[in-house]
C-alpha positions as CSV (number, residue, x, y, z in Angstrom):
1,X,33.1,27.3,-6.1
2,X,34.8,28.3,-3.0
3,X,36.7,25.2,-1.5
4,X,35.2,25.8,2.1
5,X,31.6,25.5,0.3
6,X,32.8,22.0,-1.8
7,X,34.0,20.5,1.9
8,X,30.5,21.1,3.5
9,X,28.4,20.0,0.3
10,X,29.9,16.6,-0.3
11,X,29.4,15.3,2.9
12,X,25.7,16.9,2.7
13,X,25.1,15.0,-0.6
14,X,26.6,11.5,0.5
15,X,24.6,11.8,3.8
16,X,21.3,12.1,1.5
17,X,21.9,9.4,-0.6
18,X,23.0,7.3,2.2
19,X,19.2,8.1,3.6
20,X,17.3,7.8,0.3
21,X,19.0,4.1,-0.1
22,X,17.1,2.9,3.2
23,X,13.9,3.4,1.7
24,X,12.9,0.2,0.6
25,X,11.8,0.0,-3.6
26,X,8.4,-0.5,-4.9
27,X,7.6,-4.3,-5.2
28,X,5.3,-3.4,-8.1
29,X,5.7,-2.1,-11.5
30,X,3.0,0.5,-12.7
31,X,2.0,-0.7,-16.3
32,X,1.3,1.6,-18.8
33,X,-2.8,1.0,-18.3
34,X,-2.1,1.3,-14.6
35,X,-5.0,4.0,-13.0
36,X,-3.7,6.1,-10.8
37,X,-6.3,6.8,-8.3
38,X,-8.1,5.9,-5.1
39,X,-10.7,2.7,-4.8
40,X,-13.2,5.9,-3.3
41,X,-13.0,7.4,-6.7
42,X,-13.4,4.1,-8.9
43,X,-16.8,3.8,-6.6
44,X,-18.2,6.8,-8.1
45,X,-17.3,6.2,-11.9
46,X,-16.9,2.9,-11.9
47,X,-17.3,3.3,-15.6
48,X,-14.8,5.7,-16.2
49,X,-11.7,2.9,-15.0
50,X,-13.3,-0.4,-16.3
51,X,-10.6,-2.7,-17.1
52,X,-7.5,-0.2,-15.8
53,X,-4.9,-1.8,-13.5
54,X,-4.3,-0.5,-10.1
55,X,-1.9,-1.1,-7.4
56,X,-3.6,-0.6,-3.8
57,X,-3.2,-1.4,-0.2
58,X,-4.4,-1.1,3.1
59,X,-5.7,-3.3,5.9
60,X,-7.6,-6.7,5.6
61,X,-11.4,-6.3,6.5
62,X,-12.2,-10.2,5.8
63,X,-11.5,-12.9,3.7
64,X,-14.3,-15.0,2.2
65,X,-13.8,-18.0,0.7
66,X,-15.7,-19.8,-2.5
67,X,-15.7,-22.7,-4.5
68,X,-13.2,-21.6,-7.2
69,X,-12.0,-18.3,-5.8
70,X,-11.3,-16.2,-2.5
71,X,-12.3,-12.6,-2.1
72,X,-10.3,-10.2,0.4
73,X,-12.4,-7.1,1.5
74,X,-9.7,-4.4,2.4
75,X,-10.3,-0.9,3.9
76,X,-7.9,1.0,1.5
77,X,-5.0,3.5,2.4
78,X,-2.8,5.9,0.6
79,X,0.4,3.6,-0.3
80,X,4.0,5.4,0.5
81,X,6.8,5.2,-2.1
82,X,7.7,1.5,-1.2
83,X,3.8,0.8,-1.9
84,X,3.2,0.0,2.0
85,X,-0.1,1.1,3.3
86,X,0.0,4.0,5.3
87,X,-2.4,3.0,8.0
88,X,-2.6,6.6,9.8
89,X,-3.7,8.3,6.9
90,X,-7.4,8.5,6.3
91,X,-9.1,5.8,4.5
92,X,-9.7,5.9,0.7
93,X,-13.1,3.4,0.4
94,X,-12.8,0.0,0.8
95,X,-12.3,-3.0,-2.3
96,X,-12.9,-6.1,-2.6
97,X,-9.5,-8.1,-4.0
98,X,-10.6,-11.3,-5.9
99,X,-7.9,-14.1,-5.9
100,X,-8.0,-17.6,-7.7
101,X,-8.2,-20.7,-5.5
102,X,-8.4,-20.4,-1.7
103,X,-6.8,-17.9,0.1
104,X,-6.3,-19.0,3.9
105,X,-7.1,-16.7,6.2
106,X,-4.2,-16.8,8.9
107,X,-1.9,-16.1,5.8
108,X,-4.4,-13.2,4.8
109,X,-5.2,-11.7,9.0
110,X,-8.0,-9.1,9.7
111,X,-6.4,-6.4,10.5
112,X,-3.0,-7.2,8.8
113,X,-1.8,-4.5,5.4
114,X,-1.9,-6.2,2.2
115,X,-0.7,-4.1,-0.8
116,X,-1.8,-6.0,-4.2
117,X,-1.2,-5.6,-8.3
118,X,-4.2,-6.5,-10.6
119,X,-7.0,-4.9,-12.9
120,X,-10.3,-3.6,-12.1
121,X,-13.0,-6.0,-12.9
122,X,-16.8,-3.7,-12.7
123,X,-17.9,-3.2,-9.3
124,X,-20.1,-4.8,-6.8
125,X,-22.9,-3.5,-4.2
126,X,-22.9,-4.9,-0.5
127,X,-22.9,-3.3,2.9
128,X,-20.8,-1.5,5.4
129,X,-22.3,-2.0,8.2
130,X,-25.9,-1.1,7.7
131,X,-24.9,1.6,5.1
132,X,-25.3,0.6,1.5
133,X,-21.5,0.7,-0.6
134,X,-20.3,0.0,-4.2
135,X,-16.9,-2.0,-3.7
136,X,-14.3,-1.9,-7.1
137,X,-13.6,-5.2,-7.7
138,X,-10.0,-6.0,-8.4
139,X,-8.8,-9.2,-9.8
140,X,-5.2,-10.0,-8.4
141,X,-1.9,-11.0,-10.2
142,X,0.1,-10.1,-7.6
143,X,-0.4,-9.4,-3.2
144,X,1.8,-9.0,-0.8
145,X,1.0,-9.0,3.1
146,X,3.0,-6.8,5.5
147,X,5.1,-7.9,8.3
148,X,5.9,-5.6,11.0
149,X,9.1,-5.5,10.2
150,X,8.9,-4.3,6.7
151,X,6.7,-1.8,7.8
152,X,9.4,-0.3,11.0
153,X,11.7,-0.7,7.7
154,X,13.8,1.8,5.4
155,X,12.7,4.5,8.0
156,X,16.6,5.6,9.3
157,X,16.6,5.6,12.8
158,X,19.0,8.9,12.6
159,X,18.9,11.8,15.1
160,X,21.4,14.4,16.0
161,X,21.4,16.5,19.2
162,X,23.8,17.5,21.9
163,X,23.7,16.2,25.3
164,X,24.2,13.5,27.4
165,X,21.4,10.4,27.5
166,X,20.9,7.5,29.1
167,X,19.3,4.2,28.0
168,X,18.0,1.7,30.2
């Protein structure tokens, strides 16, 4: 390799590790039963993924609270490589994630992104609105809700340009 070549490709691979490092890890593990596929697509064959485990996110619809357990209805998203939802993709059906004890709802908001580990556990018919919908249900081992600043996190804030700016 020409020297001139080696000067301009170490900086160019330090500067993309450098980047890849501020992307936060995955807080899960996939195990090796882990199913690999939208809650959308457990509602059609539910069958097909009884019993699989699943790592899924996206934004709190409601929490619902029993005697012994709490149930989270959650409006499911594509999850990024650090498992956070990505809210402004298009939604991938909605699940219902089933929790032991009580879950209080200021710690678990409408509106707020959960991302949660657990296994499938058959499926259950209620209503969207007025429109009839098979929810996967998901018994939890693990959820995490989002703040917003691990969400505006491991995103580099880098630009480059030439010019002159001003900030106020």
């Amino acid at each position: 390799m020409r020297p001139s070549i080696v000067r301009l490709a170490v900086p160019a691979a330090v500067l993309a590790i450098a980047l890849a490092g501020c992307a936060p890890a995955p807080i899960y593990k996939p195990t090796p039963n882990n199913a690999a596929v939208p809650p959308a697509q457990v509602s059609r064959e539910p069958e097909r993924y009884a019993a699989a485990d699943v790592i899924w996110g996206g934004r709190i619809v409601n929490v619902r609270n029993f005697a012994d357990h709490s149930e989270i209805e959650v409006l499911a998203y594509p999850l990024d490589g650090s498992q956070r939802p990505q809210s402004n993709d298009t939604g991938n059906g909605r699940f219902i994630a089933a929790m032991p004890g009580y879950v209080e709802s200021l710690d678990y908001p409408a509106g707020g992104l959960v991302t949660i580990a657990g296994r499938l556990n058959g499926t259950r018919t209620g209503n969207v609105g007025q429109a009839q919908y098979t929810f996967p249900l998901v018994s939890v081992n693990q959820s995490h809700v989002w703040t917003a600043k691990e969400m505006s996190g491991g995103h580099p804030n880098v630009s480059f340009g030439v010019g002159v700016g001003v900030i106020r």
